[in-house]
MITOR-878321 format. One line per field, with one value per residue (C-alpha): residue in three letters; x, z, y. Coordinates in steps of 0.001 Angstrom, whole numbers, m for minus. Example, Ala and Ser with C-alpha at 12.3 -4.5 7.8 and 13.67 -1.06 7.14 Angstrom:
<nodes>
r <- ALA,SER
east <- 12300,13670
up <- 7800,7140
north <- m4500,m1060
</nodes>
This chain:
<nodes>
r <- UNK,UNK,UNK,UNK,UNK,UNK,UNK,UNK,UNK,UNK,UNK,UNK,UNK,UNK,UNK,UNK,UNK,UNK,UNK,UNK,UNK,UNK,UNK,UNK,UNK,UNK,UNK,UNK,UNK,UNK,UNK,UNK,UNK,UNK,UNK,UNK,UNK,UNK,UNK,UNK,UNK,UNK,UNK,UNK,UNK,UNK,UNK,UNK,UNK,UNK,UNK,UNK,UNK,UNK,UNK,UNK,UNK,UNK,UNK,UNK,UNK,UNK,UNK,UNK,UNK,UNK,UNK,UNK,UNK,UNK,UNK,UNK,UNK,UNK,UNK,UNK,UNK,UNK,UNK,UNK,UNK,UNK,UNK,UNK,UNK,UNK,UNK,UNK,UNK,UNK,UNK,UNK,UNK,UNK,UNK,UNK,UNK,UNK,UNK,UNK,UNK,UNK,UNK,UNK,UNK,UNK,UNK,UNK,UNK,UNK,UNK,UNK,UNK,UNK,UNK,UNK,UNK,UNK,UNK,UNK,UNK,UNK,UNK,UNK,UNK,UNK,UNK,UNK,UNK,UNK,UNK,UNK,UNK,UNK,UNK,UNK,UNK,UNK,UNK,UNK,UNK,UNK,UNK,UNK,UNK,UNK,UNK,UNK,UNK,UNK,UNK,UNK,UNK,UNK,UNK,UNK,UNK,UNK,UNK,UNK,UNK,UNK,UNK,UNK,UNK,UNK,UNK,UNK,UNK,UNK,UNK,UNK,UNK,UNK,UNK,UNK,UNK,UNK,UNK,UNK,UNK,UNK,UNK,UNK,UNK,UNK,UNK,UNK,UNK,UNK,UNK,UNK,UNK,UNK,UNK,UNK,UNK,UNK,UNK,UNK,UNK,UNK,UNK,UNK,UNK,UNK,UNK,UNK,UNK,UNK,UNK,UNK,UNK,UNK,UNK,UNK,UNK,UNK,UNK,UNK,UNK,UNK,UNK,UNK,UNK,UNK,UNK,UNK,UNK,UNK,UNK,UNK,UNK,UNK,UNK,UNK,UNK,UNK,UNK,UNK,UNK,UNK,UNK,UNK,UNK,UNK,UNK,UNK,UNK,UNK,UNK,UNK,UNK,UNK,UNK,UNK,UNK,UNK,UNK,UNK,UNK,UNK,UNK,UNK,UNK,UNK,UNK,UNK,UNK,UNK,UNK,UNK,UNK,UNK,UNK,UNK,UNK,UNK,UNK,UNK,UNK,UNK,UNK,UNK,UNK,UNK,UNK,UNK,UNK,UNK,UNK,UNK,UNK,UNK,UNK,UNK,UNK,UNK,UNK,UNK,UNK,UNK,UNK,UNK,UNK,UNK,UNK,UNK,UNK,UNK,UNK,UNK,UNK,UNK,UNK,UNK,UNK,UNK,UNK,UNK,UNK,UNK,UNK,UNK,UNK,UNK,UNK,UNK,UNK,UNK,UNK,UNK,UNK,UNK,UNK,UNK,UNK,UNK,UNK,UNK,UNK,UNK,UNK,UNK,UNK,UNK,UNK,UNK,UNK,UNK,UNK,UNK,UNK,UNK,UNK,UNK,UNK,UNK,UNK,UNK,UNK,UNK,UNK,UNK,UNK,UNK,UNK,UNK,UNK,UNK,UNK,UNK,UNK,UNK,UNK,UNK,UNK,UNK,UNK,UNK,UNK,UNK,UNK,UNK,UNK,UNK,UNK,UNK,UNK,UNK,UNK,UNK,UNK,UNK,UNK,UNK,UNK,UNK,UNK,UNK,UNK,UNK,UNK,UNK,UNK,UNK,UNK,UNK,UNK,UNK,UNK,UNK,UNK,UNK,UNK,UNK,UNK,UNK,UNK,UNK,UNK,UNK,UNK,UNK,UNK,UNK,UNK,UNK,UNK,UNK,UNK,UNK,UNK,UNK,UNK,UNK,UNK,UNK,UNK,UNK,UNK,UNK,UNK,UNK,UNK,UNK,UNK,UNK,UNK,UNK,UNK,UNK,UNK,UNK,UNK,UNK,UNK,UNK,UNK,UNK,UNK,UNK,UNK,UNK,UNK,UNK,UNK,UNK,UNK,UNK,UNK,UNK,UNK,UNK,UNK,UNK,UNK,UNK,UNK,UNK,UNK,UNK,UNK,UNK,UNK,UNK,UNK,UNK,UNK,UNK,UNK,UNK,UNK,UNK,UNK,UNK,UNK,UNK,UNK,UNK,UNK,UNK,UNK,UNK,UNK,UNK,UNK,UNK,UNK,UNK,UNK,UNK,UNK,UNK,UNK,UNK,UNK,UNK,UNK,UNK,UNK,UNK,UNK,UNK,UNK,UNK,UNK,UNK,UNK
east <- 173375,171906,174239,172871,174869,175696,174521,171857,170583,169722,170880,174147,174123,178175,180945,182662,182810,181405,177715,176741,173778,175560,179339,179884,182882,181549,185055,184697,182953,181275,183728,184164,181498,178932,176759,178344,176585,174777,173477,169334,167529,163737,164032,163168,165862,169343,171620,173677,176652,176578,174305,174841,176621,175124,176177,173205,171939,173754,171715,172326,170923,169325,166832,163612,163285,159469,158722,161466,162397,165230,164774,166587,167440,168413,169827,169592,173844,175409,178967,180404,178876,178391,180226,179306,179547,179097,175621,174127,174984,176023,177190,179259,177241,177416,175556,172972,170121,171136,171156,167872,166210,167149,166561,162700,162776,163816,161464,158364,159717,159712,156425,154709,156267,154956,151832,151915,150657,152301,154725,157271,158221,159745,157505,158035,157628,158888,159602,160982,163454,166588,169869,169419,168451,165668,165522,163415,162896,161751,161053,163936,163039,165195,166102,169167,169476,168184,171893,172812,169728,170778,173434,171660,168854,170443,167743,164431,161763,159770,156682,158263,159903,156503,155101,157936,157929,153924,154091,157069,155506,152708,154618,156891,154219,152011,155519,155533,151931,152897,155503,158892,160667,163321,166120,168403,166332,169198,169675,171199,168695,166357,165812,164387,162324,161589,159057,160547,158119,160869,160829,162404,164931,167339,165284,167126,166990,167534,170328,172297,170678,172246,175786,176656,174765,175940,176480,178870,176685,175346,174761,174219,176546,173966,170817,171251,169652,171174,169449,171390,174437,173678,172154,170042,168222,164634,164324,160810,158838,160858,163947,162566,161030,164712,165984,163302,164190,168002,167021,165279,167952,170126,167522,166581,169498,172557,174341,175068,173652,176042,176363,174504,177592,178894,176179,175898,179398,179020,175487,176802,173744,172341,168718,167616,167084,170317,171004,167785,166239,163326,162144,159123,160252,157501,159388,162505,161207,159428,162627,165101,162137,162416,166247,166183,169091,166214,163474,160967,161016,160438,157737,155546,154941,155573,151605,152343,155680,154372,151235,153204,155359,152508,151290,151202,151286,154692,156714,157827,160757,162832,163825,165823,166708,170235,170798,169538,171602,174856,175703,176166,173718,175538,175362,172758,173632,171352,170825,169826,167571,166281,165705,164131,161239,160330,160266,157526,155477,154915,154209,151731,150192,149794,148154,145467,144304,144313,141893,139297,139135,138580,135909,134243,133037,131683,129355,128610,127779,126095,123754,123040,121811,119969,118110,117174,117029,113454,113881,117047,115622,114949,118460,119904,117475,118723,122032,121496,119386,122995,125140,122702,123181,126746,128113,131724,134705,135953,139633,141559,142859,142728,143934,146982,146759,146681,143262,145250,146610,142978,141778,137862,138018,140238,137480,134427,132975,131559,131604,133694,132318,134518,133637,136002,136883,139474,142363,144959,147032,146649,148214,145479,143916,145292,142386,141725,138642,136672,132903,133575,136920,139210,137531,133833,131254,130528,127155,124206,124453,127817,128962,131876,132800,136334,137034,139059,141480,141466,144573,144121,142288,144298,147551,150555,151225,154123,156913,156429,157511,159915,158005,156519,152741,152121,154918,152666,149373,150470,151441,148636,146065,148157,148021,143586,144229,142102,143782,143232,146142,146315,148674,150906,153535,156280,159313,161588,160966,164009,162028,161385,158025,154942,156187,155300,156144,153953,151495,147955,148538,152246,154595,154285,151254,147946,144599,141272,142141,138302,137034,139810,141697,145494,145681,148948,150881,152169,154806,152742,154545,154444,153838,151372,147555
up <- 43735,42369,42580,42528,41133,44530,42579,40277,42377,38788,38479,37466,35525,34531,37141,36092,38653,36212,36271,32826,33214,34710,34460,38214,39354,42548,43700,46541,49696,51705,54424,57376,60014,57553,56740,54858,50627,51057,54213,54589,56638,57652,55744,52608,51825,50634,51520,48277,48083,50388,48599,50927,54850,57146,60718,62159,59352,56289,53413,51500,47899,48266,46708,48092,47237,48119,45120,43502,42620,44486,46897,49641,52696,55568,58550,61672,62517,64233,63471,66467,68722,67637,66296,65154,65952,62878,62204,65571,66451,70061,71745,74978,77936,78669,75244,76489,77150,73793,71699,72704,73131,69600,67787,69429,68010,64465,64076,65610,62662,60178,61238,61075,57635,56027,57042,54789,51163,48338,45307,47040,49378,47888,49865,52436,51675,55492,58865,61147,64212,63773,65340,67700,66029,63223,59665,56865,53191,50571,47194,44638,41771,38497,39326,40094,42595,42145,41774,38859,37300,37626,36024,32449,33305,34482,32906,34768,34291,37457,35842,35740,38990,40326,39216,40170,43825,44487,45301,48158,49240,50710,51450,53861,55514,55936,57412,59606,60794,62297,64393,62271,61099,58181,58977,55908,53178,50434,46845,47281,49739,46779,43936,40581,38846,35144,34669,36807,39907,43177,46324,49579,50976,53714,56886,60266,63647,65629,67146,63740,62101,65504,66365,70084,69978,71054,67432,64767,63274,59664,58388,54583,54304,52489,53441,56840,59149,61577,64375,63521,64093,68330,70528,72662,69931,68914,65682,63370,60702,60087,59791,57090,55500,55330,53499,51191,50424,50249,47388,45337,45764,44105,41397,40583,40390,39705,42725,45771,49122,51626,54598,57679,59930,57528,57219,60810,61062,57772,55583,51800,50327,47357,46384,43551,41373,41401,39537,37499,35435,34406,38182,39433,41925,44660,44545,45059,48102,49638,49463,50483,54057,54276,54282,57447,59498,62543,62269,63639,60428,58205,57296,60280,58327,54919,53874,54684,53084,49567,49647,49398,46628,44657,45179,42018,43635,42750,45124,44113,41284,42620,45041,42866,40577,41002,41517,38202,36555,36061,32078,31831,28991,26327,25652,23597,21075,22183,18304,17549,20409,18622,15509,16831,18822,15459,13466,16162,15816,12214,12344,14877,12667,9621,11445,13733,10098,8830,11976,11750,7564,8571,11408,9246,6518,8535,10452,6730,5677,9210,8603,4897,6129,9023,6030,3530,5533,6103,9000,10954,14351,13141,12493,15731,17191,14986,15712,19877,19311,17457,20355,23630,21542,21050,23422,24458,25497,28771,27715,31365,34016,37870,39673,41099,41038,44283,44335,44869,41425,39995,38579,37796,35676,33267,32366,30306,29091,32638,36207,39013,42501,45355,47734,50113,51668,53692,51726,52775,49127,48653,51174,52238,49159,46393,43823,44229,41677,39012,38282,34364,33243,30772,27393,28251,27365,29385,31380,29932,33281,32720,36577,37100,40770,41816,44929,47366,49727,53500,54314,56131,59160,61378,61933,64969,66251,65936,68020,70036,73436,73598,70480,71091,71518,67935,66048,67783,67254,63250,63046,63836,62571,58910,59560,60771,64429,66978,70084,73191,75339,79043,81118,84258,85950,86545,88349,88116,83756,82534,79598,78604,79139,76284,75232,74813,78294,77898,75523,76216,73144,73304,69634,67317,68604,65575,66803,64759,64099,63114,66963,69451,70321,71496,74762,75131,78257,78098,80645,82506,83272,87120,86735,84584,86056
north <- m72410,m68747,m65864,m62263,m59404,m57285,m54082,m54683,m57715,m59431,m63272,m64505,m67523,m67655,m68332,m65285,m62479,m59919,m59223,m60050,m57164,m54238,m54810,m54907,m56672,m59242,m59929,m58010,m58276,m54885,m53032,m54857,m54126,m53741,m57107,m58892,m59535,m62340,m62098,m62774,m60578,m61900,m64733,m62576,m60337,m60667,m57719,m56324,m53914,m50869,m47857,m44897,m44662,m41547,m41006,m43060,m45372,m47855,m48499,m51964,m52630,m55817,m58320,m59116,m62504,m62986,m60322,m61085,m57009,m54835,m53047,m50457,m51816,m49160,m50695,m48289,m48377,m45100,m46444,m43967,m46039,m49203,m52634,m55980,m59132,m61144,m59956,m58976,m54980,m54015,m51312,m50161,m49697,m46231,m45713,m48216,m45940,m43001,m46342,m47577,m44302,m43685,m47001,m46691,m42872,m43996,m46863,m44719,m41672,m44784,m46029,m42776,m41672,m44615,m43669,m40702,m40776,m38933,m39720,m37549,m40479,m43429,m46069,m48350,m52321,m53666,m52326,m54691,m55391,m57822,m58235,m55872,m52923,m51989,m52224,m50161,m51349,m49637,m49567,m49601,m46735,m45393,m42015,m39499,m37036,m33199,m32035,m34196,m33457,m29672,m30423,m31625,m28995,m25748,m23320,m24494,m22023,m20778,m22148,m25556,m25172,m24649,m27485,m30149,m28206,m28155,m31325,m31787,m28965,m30815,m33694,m32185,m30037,m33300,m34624,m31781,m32315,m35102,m33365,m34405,m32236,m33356,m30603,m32150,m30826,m30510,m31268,m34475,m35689,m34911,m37967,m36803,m39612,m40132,m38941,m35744,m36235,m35392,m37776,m36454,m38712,m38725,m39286,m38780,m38189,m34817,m36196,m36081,m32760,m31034,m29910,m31295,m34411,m38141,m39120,m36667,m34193,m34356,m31030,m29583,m26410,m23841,m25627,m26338,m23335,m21487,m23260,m26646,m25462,m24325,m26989,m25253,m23465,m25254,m26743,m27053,m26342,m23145,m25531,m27088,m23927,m22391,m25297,m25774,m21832,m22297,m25799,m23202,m20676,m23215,m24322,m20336,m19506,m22411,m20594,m22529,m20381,m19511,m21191,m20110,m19825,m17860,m15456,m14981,m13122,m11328,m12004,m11155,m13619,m12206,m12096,m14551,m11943,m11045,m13789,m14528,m12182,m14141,m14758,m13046,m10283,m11619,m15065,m13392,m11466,m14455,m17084,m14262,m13803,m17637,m18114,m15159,m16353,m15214,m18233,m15397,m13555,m16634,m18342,m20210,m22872,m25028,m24249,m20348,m20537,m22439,m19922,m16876,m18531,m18707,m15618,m14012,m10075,m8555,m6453,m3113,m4133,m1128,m2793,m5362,m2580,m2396,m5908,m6456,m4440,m5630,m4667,m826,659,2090,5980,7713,10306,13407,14788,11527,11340,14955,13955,10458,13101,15330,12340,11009,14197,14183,9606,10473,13861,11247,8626,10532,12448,8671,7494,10445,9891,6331,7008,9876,7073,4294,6921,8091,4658,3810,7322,6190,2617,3427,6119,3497,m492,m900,m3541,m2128,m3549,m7037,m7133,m5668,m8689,m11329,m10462,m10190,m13451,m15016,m13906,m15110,m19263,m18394,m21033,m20896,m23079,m22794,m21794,m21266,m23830,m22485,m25637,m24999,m21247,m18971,m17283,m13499,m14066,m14618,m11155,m11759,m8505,m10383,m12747,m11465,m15025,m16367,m14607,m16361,m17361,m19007,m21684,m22672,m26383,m28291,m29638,m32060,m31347,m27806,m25398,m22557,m20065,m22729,m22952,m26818,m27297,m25519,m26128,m26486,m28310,m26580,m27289,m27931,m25749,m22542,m23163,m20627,m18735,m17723,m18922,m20758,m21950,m22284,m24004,m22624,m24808,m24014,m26279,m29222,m28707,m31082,m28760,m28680,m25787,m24558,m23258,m19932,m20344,m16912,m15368,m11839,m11408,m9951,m12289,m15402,m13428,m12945,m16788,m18587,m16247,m16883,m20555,m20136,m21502,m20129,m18367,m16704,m15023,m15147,m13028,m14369,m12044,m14930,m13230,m16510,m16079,m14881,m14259,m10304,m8880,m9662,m12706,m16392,m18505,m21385,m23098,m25011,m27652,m28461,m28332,m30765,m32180,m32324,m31069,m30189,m26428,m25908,m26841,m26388,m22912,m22516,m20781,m18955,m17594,m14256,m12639,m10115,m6407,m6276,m2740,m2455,m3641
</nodes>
């Protein structure tokens, strides 16, 4: 009979209980009320040792033994609720309905994420239903998680940080255009490949990302936002955008952020560049508006959020100045500062008489030439004829690069021109193309084209029911949705005047934002006509 190794899933071929690949001791079986190792799910794979445990799911290494490779196996278990009964899950019947409602919720989430391309999601191989609940199996990759990997690479640059981030960037705001939102965005959640690419893990239900729910809450103290931690306060993309923030906070700056409950009694959380020197002030500004305890002063969305990280404009770096300084500057002897100034004087004297002797005899030399050359124009056209066939390298590399940051002064070998284009990668003003590749050869007229995302043009819309007028009217102009307001005195609205009481396309749900508008319900003033 073949044995598998519980852990690395590879073959044993000796009796004794110690893998020969790995070192893991078999001896022991998984806790009870787990599946047991051994144990073949859809007649393909054999369930391992136990990998990770969360309130609602249990994830099994296991072996798929049509492909013969390992995979992940997550098994869709709330353990506060449920039992088993050798391998068959039930449940008491007064959770009948909260069970089913959200093993149906989990496998639609599944379904949908797998839908999603991108190396930021560690891919799904099966979906499937089985002893009364749902399993999901995916792919088994080499990798460790983002805070382990901080811990080998504590000084990340914000150039590198950039690049690793771009990515889950999109990935969670194409998550979020399908109306999920992740709300358990954290550094562990987080695997680091290697070859460094980062895949987003952890995928959950609102029910366990939300204090007061059926099932015990599973929050991230830090990246959690404040939202989580109240249940009647709505959760969305601005979840996620606050703990994207708070994982950069920790990457920027090797500080762990403070926890939201915390913050809300006394907020004592420090700017990034408090800590980090090196990072640009803008970024600073734009995580510290992100990680707002309020969700209406953070970003609307991921593709906003990511856009004005890349931003290249810098904020006025007084405001930072006296965070940033945290050595005292030593004293500074006045007479030497006297002598330092005179010194100056007579350096500069020297070299200005130095500069107009220098000038004085090349417009000497220029007058005698110009006197005694009998052809000076056929060399001022040879020489004008040399430069026109000069041809020259295209030396710069815009992909990636937000178009603000793009100065066209700075470049005197080719003139720039924009086009602009739909983009399900690239967040909005993210230069997506260039007409002429690093390293080719500059076209004769000089034009270079960069292309210019738009975002995607499928978006949700997000949240704004209780917004204000201009917060709402600021948001989806930002994110390029079209909008009309229409007013309706409602006495029974709690709600304070001016502000959002009901939407035409309902949250979360994807339209074309290029041909339909969102029509939004504002609370009239009775008074005013």
């Amino acid at each position: 009979m073949v044995r598998y190794c519980a852990n690395c899933m590879k073959n044993i071929s000796t009796n004794s209980a110690i893998c020969p690949h790995c070192g893991y001791h078999n001896d022991k079986d998984n806790p009870d009320n787990l599946l047991k190792i051994g144990t073949l799910l859809n007649n393909r794979f054999l369930i391992g040792k136990v990998f990770a445990q969360s309130t609602i799911s249990i994830t099994y290494m296991a072996r798929d033994t049509k492909e013969n490779c390992k995979v992940y196996i997550e098994e869709f278990f709330p353990t506060s609720i449920c039992r088993r009964n050798k391998n068959s899950v039930y449940f008491e019947e007064e959770y009948n309905i909260s069970y089913k409602t959200m093993a149906s919720d989990i496998h639609d989430r599944w379904i949908s994420i797998s839908k999603i391309k991108s190396d930021c999601l560690n891919h799904f191989v099966d979906i499937f239903p089985a002893n009364n609940t749902v399993y999901a199996v995916t792919k088994f990759i080499q990798k460790v998680t983002l805070t382990d990997y901080l811990n080998t690479n504590p000084n990340l640059s914000w150039q590198k940080i950039k690049t690793m981030f771009l990515p889950i960037f999109s990935f969670v705001s194409k998550l979020n255009s399908l109306g999920i939102s992740h709300c358990g965005i954290c550094p562990d959640n987080i695997w680091v490949t290697k070859n460094e690419t980062l895949v987003l893990t952890g995928f959950s239900l609102p029910e366990a990302r939300t204090v007061g729910s059926i099932i015990p809450h599973e929050l991230y103290s830090g990246y959690s936002a404040p939202e989580q931690y109240k249940k009647n306060l709505w959760q969305g993309e601005w979840t996620d955008v606050y703990s994207l923030a708070a994982v950069l906070f920790k990457v920027l700056t090797m500080q762990e952020p403070i926890d939201a409950q915390e913050r809300i009694i006394k907020d004592t959380q420090k700017v990034v560049a408090f800590y980090n020197d090196n990072v640009p002030d803008n970024v600073s500004v734009v995580i510290k508006n992100a990680m707002s305890l309020d969700k209406k002063n953070r970003f609307a969305s991921i593709d906003m959020f990511s856009g004005a990280l890349l931003s290249e404009n810098t904020s006025n770096t007084a405001v930072f100045g006296v965070d940033r300084t945290r050595v005292a500057t030593p004293a500074i002897n006045n007479n030497n500062k006297t002598n330092n100034k005179n010194y100056d004087i007579k350096f500069i004297l020297m070299i200005s008489f130095a500069v107009l002797l220098t000038i004085s005899c090349i417009a000497n030399f220029v007058f005698m030439y110009n006197l005694y050359s009998s052809k000076p124009m056929d060399m001022e056209t040879t020489s004008s004829s040399e430069s026109q066939n000069t041809v020259h390298k295209m030396e710069h590399t815009f992909v990636g690069m937000h178009k603000k940051s793009i100065n066209p002064n700075n470049y005197k070998d080719f003139v720039i021109e924009y086009v602009y284009d739909y983009n399900d990668d690239y967040p909005m003003d993210i230069i997506v193309r260039q007409s002429v590749k690093e390293g080719d050869d500059i076209p004769t007229n000089k034009k270079i084209i960069l292309t210019v995302s738009k975002g995607s043009k499928f978006v949700s819309v997000p949240y704004l029911i209780g917004s204000t007028k201009d917060f709402a009217s600021r948001t989806l102009t930002d994110m390029g949705i079209k909008y009309d307001f229409v007013y309706l005195e409602d006495n029974e609205s709690e709600a304070p005047i001016n502000t959002v009481i009901d939407m035409s396309i309902s949250y979360g749900v994807k339209f074309n934002k290029e041909i339909e508008r969102v029509i939004l319900t504002i609370k009239k003033d009775p008074f005013i006509h």
